[in-house]
N, C-alpha and C positions, 0 to 999 in steps of 0.2 A: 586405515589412518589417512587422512584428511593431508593434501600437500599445503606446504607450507604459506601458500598463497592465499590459498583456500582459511586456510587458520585466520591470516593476520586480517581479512577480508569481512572473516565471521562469516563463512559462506554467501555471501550478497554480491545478489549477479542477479540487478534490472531487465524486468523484463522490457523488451525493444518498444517502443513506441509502437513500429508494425502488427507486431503481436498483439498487443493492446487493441488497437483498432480494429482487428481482425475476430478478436472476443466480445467488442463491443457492436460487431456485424447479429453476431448471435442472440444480443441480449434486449429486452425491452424492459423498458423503466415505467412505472404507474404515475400517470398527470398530479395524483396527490402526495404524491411524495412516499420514499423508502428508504429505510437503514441500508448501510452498505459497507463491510465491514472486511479489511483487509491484517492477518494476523502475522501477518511478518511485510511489514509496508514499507519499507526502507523510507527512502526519501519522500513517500508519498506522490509520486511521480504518476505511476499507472491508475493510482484508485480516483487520483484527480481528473485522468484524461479519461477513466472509463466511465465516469458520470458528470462529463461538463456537460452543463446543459440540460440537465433533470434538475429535479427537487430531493435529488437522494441526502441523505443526512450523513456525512461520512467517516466513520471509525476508522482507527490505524492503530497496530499492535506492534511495537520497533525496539529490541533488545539493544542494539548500536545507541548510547546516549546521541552523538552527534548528529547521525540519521534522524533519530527522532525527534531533532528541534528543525530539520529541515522537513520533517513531515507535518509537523505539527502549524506551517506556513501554509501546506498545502491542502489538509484537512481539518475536518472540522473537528474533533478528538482527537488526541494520541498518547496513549501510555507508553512509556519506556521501561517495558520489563520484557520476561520472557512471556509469551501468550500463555503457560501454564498456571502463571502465577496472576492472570486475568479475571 
């Protein structure tokens, strides 16, 4: 069972900026451009910084209504459901 923090949070715990950067070390993006698609994207925060600066096209999948109208600032799609119902 899920501590209560956890509950009222809906389990959302941003990945660090650091982290981000350090996955974005690994990754290379194509000059013509690519889908790029994050299925629990909260704020939209990390899929933004892990494709500033490509041509990537960027989906966001964010169950939290209020997440997902901050993601929806940050990316270029974003549904506000659960990703099964995608």
């Amino acid at each position: 069972m899920a501590r209560p923090t956890s509950r009222q949070k809906l389990g959302y715990y941003p990945t660090p900026p650091a982290v981000v950067d350090k996955m974005r070390s690994f990754l290379g993006f194509p000059d013509g451009g690519c889908s790029a698609l994050d299925p629990c994207c909260g704020e939209g925060r990390a899929l933004a910084r892990l494709t500033a600066g490509t041509r990537a096209l960027t989906y966001g999948i964010e169950l939290h209504p209020g997440r997902a109208r901050a993601a929806a600032r940050a990316l270029g799609r974003v549904l506000s459901c659960g990703y099964e119902d995608a």
